[in-house]
C-alpha positions, 0 to 999 in steps of 0.5 A: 278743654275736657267737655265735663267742664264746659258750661251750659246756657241757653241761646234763644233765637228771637226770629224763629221763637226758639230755644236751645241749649248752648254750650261755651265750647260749640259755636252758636251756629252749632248749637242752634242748627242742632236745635233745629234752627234754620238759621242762615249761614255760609263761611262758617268762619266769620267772613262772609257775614251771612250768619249775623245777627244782633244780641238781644241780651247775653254775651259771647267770646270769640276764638278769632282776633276780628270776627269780621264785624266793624267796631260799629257793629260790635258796639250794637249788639251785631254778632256772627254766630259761626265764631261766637260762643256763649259766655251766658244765656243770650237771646238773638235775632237774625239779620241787620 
């Protein structure tokens, strides 16, 4: 994907009450570590779990068939932000 075409949203971190711009072509991760959030994370690619979190509002995509979470967690809102990018604005809060 050319980066001109890549669409903006913001991704707000509930825990840490902050806001950053998300692009649909980097990881949240990515974007929220760039915004100056600490949030925790390990693996960076969807199997330790380190990084999850539960989605507030908003959706995500993911690059990867299974990102390690249960069909469970999926269906409540968990996500894990190493592998999931933005499809809207969202909002998250760290944890389980």
């Amino acid at each position: 994907m050319n980066p001109s075409d890549a669409s903006f949203f913001t991704a707000r971190s509930e825990t840490e009450d902050l806001q950053v711009d998300a692009s649909d072509t980097d990881v949240l991760l990515l974007s929220l570590e760039m915004g100056g959030s600490n949030w925790p994370s390990s693996c960076r690619n969807g199997t330790c779990r380190t990084c999850i979190g539960q989605l507030q509002s908003g959706q995500v995509r993911y690059a990867v068939e299974w990102p390690g979470l249960s069909s469970e967690e999926q269906a409540e809102g968990y996500v894990l932000p190493c592998v999931a990018y933005p499809c809207s604005d969202v909002v998250l809060r760290q944890g389980y």
